[in-house]
N, C-alpha and C positions, 0 to 999 in steps of 0.2 A: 280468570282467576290465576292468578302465580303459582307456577309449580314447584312444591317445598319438598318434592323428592316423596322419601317414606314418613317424613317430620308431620304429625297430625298438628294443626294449630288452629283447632277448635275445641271449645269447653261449654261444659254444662250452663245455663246460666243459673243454677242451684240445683244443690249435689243433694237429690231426695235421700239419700244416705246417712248423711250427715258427714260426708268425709270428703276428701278434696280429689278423688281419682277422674279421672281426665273420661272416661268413658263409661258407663255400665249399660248393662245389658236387661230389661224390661223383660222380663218374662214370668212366667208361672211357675207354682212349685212342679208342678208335673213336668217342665222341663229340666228339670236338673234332677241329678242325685244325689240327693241331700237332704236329710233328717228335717221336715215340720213337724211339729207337734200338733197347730191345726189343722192340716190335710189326715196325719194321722190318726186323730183323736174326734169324733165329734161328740156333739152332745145328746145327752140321753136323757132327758126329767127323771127317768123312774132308774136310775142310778145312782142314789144317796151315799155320800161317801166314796167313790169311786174317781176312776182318772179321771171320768167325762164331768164331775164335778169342779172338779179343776180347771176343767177345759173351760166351765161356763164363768169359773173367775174371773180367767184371764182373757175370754171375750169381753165379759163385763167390763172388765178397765181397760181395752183397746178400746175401746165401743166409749167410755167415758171420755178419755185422755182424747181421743179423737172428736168428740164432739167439743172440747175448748182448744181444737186447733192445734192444739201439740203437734211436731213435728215430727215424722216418722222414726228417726233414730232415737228421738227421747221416748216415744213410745217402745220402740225397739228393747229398749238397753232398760225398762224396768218391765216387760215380759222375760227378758233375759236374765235378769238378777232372780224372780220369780221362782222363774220354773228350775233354775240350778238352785236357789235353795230351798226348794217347796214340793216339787212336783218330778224332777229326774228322776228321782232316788227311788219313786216308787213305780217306773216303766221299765219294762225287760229289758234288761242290756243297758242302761241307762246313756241313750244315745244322747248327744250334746246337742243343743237348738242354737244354731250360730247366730248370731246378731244379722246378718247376711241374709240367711234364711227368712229369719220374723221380718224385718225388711221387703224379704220378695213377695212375702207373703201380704203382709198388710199394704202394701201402694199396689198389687196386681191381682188378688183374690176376688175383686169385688165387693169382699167379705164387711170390709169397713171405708165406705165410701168418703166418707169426709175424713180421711186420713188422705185420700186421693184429691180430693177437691182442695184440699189444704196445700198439697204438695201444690199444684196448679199455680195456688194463687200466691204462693211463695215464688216460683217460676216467674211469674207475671213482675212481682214488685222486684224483684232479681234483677231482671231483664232493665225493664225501668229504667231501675237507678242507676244499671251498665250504659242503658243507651241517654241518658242524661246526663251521665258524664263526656260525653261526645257530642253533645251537641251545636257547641261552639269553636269555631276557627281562634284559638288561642294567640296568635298575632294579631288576627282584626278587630277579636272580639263579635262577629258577626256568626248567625246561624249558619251550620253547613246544613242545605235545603234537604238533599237526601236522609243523611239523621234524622231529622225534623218530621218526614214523611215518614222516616221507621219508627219513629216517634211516637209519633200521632196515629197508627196505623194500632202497634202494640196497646195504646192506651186506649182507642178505642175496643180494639178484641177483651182488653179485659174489661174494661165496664160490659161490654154485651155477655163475657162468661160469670161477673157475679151479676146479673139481672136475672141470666137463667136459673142461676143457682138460689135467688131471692123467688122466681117467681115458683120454682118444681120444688120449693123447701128444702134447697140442697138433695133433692131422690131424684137421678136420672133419669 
């Protein structure tokens, strides 16, 4: 592989984000320090009217918007509108929930798995249409063999990752 110095020249093949940044970093709320609302808050049934009522809101429509495949950051950005205009105003100190946060929290919580599996298979058709764009020697018009094997390699991993997901009903 060519040595590019300190110049990184590799990228996501789909920014679970929703944003164009060259890296991100996969991890848990409990690694960082930075305000969730779900790790903060959970839910209580016998809490009527309270934050954890709120909490069970806006699981409910993570938990919805994820089960039609929505995208992490659309999911993001209307917990985000939410709880700044619904739900801050009534926690101590009214700490900000960054879009960043709801983010880390819903693709690495566990909490809402088909937000996870969605991102995946975004990844997958991503990928795809990256490497089907290369798949042809644009002078010969002939396949370049190696593509083709990356090709066929990716397309088969993905049909094997939605079969699992068809056969376990999308539950891990």
């Amino acid at each position: 592989m060519p040595d590019h110095g300190d110049e990184d020249l590799t990228a996501a093949a789909y920014a679970v984000g929703g944003h164009s940044s060259r890296k991100t970093q996969p991890m848990p709320c409990s690694a960082v320090d930075e305000f969730c609302f779900f790790c903060e808050f959970e839910g209580n049934p016998k809490a009527v009217g309270s934050d954890t009522d709120l909490y069970g809101n806006l699981v409910d429509l993570a938990t919805h918007l994820g089960s039609l495949h929505r995208e992490a950051a659309h999911i993001a950005n209307h917990l985000y509108e939410i709880y700044g205009s619904s739900i801050q105003m009534h926690i101590e100190n009214q700490p900000e929930w960054t879009r960043e946060s709801i983010i880390r929290h819903i693709t690495n919580s566990g909490q809402f798995k088909t937000v996870f599996d969605t991102g995946v298979t975004h990844m997958f058709t991503n990928l795809i249409a990256k490497q089907n764009a290369d798949l042809c020697d644009i002078s010969t018009g002939m396949v370049i063999e190696d593509n083709r094997r990356a090709f066929c390699d990716t397309v088969k991993t993905f049909v094997g990752w939605r079969a699992s997901l068809a056969k376990t009903g999308g539950n891990r």
